[in-house]
Every structure is written in structure tokens, then in C-alpha cells.
C-alpha positions in Angstrom: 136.7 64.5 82.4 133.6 62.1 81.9 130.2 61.8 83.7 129.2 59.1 85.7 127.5 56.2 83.7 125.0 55.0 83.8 122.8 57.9 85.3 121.8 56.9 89.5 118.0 56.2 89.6 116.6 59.3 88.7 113.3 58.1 90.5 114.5 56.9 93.9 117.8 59.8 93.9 117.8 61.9 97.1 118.2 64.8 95.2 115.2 66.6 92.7 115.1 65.3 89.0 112.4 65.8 86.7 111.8 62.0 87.5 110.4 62.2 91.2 109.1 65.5 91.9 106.4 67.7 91.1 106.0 71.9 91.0 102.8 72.8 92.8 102.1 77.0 92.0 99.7 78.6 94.8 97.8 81.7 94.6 99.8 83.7 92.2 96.7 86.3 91.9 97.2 90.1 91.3 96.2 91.3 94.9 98.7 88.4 96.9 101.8 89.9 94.4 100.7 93.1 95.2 100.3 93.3 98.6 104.4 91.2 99.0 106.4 93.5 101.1 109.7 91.2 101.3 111.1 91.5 98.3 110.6 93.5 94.6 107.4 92.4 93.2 108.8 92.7 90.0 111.5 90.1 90.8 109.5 88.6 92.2 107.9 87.6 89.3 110.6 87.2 87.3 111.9 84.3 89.4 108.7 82.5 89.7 108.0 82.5 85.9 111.7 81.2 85.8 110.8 78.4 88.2 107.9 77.5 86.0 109.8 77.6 83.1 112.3 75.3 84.0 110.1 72.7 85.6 107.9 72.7 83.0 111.1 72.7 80.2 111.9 69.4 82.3 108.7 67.9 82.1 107.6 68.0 85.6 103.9 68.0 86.7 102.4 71.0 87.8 99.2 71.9 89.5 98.1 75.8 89.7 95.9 77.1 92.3 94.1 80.0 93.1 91.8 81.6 96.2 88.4 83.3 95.8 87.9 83.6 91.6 84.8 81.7 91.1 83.4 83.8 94.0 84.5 86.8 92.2 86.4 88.2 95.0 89.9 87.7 93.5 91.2 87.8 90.2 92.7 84.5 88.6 97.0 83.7 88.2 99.0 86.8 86.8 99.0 86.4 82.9 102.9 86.3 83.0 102.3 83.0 84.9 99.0 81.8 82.9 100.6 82.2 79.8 103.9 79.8 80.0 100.8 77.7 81.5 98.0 77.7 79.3 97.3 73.9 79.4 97.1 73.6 83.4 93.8 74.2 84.7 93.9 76.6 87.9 92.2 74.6 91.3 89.9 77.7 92.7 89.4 77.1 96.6 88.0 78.9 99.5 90.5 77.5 102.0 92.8 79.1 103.3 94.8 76.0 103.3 95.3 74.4 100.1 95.7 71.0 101.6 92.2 71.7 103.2 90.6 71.5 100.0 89.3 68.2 98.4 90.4 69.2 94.8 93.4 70.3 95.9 94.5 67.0 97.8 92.9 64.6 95.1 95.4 66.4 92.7 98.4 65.8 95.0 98.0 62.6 95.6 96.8 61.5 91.7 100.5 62.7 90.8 102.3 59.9 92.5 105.3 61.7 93.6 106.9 62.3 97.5 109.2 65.0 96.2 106.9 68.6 96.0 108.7 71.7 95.3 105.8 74.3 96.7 106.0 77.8 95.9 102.9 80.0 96.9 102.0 83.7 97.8 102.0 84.4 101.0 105.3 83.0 102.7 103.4 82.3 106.2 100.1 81.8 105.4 99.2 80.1 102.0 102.9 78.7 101.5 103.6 77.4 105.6 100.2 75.7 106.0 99.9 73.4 103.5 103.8 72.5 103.5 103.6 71.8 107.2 100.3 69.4 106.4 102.0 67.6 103.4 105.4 66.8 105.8 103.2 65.3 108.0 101.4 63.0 104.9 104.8 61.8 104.1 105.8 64.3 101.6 109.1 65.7 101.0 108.9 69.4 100.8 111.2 72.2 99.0 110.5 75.7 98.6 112.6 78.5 96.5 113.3 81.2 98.7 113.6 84.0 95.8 110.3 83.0 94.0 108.1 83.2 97.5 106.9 86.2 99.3 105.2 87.3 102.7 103.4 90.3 103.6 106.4 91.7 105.6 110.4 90.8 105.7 110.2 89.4 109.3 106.8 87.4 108.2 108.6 85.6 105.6 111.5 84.8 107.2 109.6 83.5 110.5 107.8 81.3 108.0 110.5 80.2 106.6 112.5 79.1 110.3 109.1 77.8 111.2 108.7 75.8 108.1 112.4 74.5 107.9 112.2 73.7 111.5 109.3 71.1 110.9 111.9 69.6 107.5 111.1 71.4 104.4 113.9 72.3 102.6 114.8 75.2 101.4 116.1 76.0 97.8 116.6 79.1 95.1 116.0 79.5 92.1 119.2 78.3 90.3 119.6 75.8 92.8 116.8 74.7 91.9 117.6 74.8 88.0 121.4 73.1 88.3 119.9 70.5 90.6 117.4 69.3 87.7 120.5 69.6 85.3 123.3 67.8 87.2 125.4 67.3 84.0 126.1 69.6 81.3 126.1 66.3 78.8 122.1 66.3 79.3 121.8 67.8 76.3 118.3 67.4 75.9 117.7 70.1 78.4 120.9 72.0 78.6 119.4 74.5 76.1 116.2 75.0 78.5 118.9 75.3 81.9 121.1 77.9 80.4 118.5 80.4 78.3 116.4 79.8 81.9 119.5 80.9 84.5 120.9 83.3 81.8 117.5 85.8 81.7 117.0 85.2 85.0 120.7 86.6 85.5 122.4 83.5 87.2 124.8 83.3 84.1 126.1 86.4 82.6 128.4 85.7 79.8 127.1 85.9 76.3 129.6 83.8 74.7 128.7 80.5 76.6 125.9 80.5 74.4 126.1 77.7 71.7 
């Protein structure tokens, strides 16, 4: 058995690599995670800190955002987030709409990449409206189904049809993980894929460990 050699262009594949896409982390605040009614909140969180973890254990760019801090109506990213994150400085907005907001856009388009993996809080509101802008900028747009909430089951999953509808793809979260890896002769990030999928439960046995 033997991997394909030389590598296809990690910058022009059709597929996510750490190479042509970007992780873009919206509104991750206390009260959206709180007020999720489609799935655990707990899990929740687990899966997006697992998402965040891998992209940045990959090297891809990140840009946080957040609604309503500097105005003191909301409270900033969940520390389980801020803290794999301590580097990234969080966009505060008022919009509604991320892609409504001139920071916001500025810092989108200064990354230089047509591949956006968007994962926000909530599914049909702060997650749907900017994807469905950015699709029509040209983007490519993916979204990780288990790391995304709405404020019911049937808003999230409207969101979702609606979204998908329009062309953004939808992922998971060790999707999203094996689709960075590709090869288990990457060793230069195999350790980051497996501790990443194994606590977030995707791989179970303890003896694959090296």
C-alpha cells in the first residue's frame, strides 16, 4: 500500500486542506449557547472547540466574532473557545449579519481564500445570512452540522435545507478532521487528527495510540 506522490495541489484541490480554506467562528457568546434548543449544549461545545482545535492544529486562519460586547449587552466568546484562541482578536458588530459589517468583510476578504468553513450560533439567523451573502461573493461555503445550533430542531434544520439549497455544503465534525488529514503518512499532523477525533469520541480504541 503506498500514498499517492507527489501530493495534488493542496491550493487549487476541490476538497478542504489547510492550504485553501479558512475557519470563520461566529457569535459563540454565553446567551446564543444557552438559548440552542437543537442539540446538547454541552456537546455542543465540545464539537466546536474540536473544530477549532483541529483547524487551528492545521494551521488554518481564523477570524472570531461576536454580537453586542462593546455595547455591553452580551458577554464576549465562551472561555472554552477564547482559550485554545487567545491570539485571535474577537470582531464585535451590531449586525445582525456578519457580512453586513465592514470589519467583518475587510477580514474575509484580507484572508485570500474561496474555501470558508463557517460555523456560528444561531443555525438560521447568524449562521444562514452571512453564508447565503458570501455564496453570492464567490465563496465556497461549508458548515459542520454537529458544531452549529438553532433556537429550535425544525429552525436548524430549515436553515440548513435553505442554506444547502443555495450551495453550501454541509460537513461534520470528523468529516471535517479526515478531510484535512487525507493520508495517515502526514505525520506532521497525524498526532493533532487522532488526539482531536479520539476526545471528541470519533475513534475509540486506546491502543491506536502511538
Amino acid at each position: 500500500m503506498s500514498s499517492i506522490t507527489p501530493i495534488r495541489d493542496p491550493k487549487n484541490d476541490h476538497l478542504i486542506t489547510p492550504e485553501n480554506s479558512a475557519l470563520i467562528l461566529i457569535d459563540y457568546q454565553p446567551l446564543q449557547v444557552n438559548s440552542v434548543r437543537s442539540m446538547d449544549h454541552e456537546q455542543l461545545v465540545k464539537n466546536i472547540v474540536t473544530v477549532t482545535k483541529l483547524a487551528k492544529g492545521f494551521n488554518l486562519p481564523i477570524i472570531l466574532t461576536t454580537v453586542n460586547v462593546e455595547s455591553g449587552i452580551n458577554k464576549p466568546t465562551v472561555k472554552h473557545l477564547k482559550e485554545i484562541l487567545p491570539d485571535v482578536q474577537e470582531i464585535d458588530r451590531t449586525t445582525v449579519n456578519s457580512w453586513e459589517d465592514k470589519e467583518f468583510q475587510e477580514a474575509v476578504k484580507s484572508l485570500g481564500r474561496k474555501k470558508l468553513v463557517i460555523c456560528a450560533l444561531w443555525t438560521e439567523v447568524c449562521l444562514c445570512f452571512p453564508a447565503l451573502d458570501l455564496l453570492k461573493e464567490g465563496y465556497e461555503v461549508y458548515t459542520i452540522v454537529d458544531a452549529i445550533g438553532g433556537t429550535s430542531t425544525i429552525a436548524h434544520e430549515v436553515a440548513l435545507r435553505r442554506m444547502e439549497q443555495a450551495g453550501v455544503q454541509l460537513s461534520s465534525v470528523t468529516q471535517f478532521g479526515c478531510e484535512l488529514q487525507r493520508d495517515w503518512n502526514r505525520l506532521e499532523t497525524k498526532q493533532v487528527f487522532f488526539d482531536n477525533l479520539m476526545e471528541n469520541g470519533s475513534f475509540f480504541v486506546e491502543t491506536l495510540r502511538w
